[in-house]
Structures are given as structure tokens and as C-alpha cells.
N, C-alpha and C positions, 0 to 999 in steps of 0.2 A: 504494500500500500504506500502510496507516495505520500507526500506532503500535504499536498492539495488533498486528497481523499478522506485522512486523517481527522484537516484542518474539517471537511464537511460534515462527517461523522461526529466529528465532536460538537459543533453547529446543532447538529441533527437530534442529538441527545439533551443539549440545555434546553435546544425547545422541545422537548417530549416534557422533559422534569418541568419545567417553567408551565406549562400544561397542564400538571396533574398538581401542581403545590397550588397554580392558581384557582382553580375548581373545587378542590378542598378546604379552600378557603373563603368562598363565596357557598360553601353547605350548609344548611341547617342542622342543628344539634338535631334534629329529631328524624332526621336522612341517616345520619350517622349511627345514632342510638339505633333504630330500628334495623341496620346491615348486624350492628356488635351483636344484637339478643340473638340473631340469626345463629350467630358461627357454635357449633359444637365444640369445637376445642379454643379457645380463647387464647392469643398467645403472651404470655407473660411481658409486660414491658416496663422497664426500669426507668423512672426518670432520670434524667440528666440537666435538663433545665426547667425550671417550672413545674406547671404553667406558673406563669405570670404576666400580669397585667402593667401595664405603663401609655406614657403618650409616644407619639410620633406625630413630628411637625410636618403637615400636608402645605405642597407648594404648587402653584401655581402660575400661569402661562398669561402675561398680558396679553385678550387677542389670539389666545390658542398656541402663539405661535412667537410671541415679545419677549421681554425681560420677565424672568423669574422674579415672584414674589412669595413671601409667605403666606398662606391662606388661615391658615390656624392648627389647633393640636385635634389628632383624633383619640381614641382610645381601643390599644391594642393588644390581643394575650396572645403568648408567645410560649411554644410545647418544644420541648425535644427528649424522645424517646431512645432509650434503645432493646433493639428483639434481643431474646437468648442468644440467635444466632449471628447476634454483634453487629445487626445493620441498623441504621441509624434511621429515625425519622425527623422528621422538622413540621410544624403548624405558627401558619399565625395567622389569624381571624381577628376584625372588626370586632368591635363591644368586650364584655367583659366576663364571657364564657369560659369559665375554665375546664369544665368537664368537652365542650367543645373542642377547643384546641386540645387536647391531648387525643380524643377518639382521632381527631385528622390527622395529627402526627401519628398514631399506629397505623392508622390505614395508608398513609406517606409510604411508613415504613415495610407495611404488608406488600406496596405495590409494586417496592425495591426485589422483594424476594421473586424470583423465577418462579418457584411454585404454587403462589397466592395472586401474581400479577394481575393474572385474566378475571381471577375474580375480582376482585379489586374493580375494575376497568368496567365489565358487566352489572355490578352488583350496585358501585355507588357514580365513579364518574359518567359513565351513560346516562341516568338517570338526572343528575344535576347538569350536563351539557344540554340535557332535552328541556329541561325546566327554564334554566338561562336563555335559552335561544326563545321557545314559548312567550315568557314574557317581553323579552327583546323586542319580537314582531307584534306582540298584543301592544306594546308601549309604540312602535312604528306607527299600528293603526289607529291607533287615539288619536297622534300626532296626525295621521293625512287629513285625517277627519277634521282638522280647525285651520287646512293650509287655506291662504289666503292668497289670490293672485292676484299682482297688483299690473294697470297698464297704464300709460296713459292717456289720454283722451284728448285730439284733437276738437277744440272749439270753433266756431264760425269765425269768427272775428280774429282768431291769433293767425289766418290763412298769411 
């Protein structure tokens, strides 16, 4: 494998991880909760940090697109797990969830494991990419529904 191949491959991977930490972090405790009552064998996980709660200052885009500004602090819990089999999970979720963040860091870290991946992927991220997109487009169609077109109108007299 050359350079380039490598360099994509690893590309390829941050957005796969970037993918699944982001989704599990826009979950609801009770998506969560209701995949954990499922699993028959439950697998042990040690924390390492947390959970715990704190701010993060949210910044902001003059314009979308201008000079960064601060917008203000949000409030954010922060999990990191680790399995028997020493693979690492990480969560960090909005609000002040703490049994939250920690069910996402295990299932982070379940989704690391080869053997649990798919479930994982089937059981809770499908589920919460269908629900995100759902509202997405229910929130799109609200939105068409109030678009307003604006033209303007040639008067007699401005000829």
C-alpha cells in the first residue's frame, strides 16, 4: 500500500469513527437504555473518566462564514469506558445525562469490537440515523410551507 492509499484509509476511518461518536451522541437515553435491557450478556465496563458534567464555550460564525465569535457556554457530560477486552470507549452528549453518556461510551466501545460491530450499527445507529434524517425532512417541510417569494413589480409610471 503506498502513501496515498494509507493517507485515504486513514481518511476513511476518522470519518467512519466521526460517524458513529456523532450519532451517539445526538441518542436519546431511552434508545440507549432500551438496546442495554436487550443484551443477555452485558459486558463489564470500567470507568476511566467520568461521567462528568462541565461547560464548553460554543463559537460562532459572523455571516456563517466571518470572524469567529463566542456565542456562549453549553452544558456537556463527558464518559470514557473501558471493555474487559481493553478497548476503549468515549461519549459526550449535550445536557446533563450521566447514565446517558456512559450507555454511549459502551456502545462506542461495543462498536470498536469486531464481534458486536454489526450489532451495534443495526440495533442502535440505524435506528437514530432514520430518526435524525425523519425529522430533518419533517423540519425541511415546515420550512417550505412558510417560503415566501418575493419579485418585483413593474409599475405604470416607473416605464
Amino acid at each position: 500500500m503506498n502513501s496515498a492509499q494509507r493517507h485515504e484509509a486513514a481518511a476513511r476511518e476518522i470519518r467512519t469513527r466521526k460517524r458513529v461518536t456523532d450519532l451517539l451522541a445526538r441518542a436519546e437515553r431511552e434508545e440507549l437504555a432500551a438496546v442495554w435491557e436487550t443484551l443477555s450478556e452485558r459486558p463489564v465496563a470500567i470507568s476511566v473518566r467520568g461521567p462528568e458534567t462541565g461547560l464548553v464555550m460554543v463559537r460562532g460564525r459572523i455571516g456563517g462564514g466571518g470572524a469567529m465569535f463566542n456565542l456562549g457556554e453549553v452544558t456537556v457530560t463527558r464518559a470514557t469506558i473501558r471493555l474487559a477486552s481493553g478497548i476503549i470507549g468515549h461519549a459526550q452528549a449535550l445536557g446533563t445525562d450521566k447514565d446517558r453518556a456512559r450507555l454511549a461510551a459502551i456502545f462506542d466501545a461495543l462498536w470498536q469490537e469486531p464481534a458486536t460491530q454489526d450489532f451495534v450499527e443495526q440495533a442502535i445507529l440505524s435506528p437514530i440515523a432514520e430518526r435524525i434524517e425523519s425529522a430533518d425532512q419533517q423540519k425541511a417541510k415546515e420550512t417550505a410551507a412558510t417560503r415566501v417569494d418575493f419579485f418585483t413589480m413593474v409599475r405604470g409610471e416607473d416605464k
